[in-house]
C-alpha positions as CSV (number, residue, x, y, z in Angstrom):
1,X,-8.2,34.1,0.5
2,X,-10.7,31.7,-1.3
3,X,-13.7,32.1,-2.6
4,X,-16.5,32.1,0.2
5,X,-19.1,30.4,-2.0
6,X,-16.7,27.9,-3.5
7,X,-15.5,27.1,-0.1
8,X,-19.1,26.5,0.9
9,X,-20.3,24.6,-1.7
10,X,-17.1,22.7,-1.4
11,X,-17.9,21.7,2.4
12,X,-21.7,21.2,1.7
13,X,-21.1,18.9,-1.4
14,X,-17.4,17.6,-1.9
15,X,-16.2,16.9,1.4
16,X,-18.9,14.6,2.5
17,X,-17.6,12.7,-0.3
18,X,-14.9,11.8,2.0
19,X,-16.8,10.1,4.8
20,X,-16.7,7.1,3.3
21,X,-13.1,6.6,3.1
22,X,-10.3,5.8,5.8
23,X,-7.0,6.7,5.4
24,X,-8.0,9.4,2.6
25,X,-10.7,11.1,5.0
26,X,-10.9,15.0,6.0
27,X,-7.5,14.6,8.0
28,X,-6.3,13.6,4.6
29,X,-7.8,16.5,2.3
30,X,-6.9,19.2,5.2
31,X,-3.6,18.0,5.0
32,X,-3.2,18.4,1.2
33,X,-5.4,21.6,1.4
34,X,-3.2,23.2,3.3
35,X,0.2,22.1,1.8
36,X,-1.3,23.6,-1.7
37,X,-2.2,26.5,-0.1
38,X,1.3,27.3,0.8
39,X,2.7,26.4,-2.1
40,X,-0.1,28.6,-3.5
41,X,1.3,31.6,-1.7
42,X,4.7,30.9,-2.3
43,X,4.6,30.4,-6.3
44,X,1.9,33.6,-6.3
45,X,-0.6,30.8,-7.8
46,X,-5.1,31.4,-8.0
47,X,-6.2,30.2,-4.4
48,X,-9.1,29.5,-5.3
49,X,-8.6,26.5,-8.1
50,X,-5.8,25.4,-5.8
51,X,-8.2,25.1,-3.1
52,X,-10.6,23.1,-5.7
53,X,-7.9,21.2,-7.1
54,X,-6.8,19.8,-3.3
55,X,-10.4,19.7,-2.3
56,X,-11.4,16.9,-5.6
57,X,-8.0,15.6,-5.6
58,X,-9.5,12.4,-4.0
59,X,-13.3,12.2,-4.4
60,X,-12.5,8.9,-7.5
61,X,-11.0,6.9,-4.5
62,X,-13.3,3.6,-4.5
63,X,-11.4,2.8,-0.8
């Protein structure tokens, strides 16, 4: 399970980040969320830096 306050502050500050872009919006970062989170569980790796890792993994985009 991750972090309740990093998932917060995630969804308050990072993921409005994403409004601005099209085809690497929220459908986008759930997507990629929740493809590291199983890998996550499967290799026994920290869930909540995956979840931060997935979360940024786009917020540079320009587009």
């Amino acid at each position: 399970m991750v972090n309740v306050e990093i998932k917060k502050y995630i969804e308050e500050n990072i993921f409005p980040m994403y409004e601005k872009f099209y085809s690497h919006g929220m459908i986008h970062v759930n997507n990629v969320i929740d493809n590291v989170m199983m890998l996550a569980d499967y290799y026994d790796l920290n869930k909540d830096m995956c979840y931060v890792m997935a979360s940024y993994h786009d917020v540079g985009k320009s587009r």
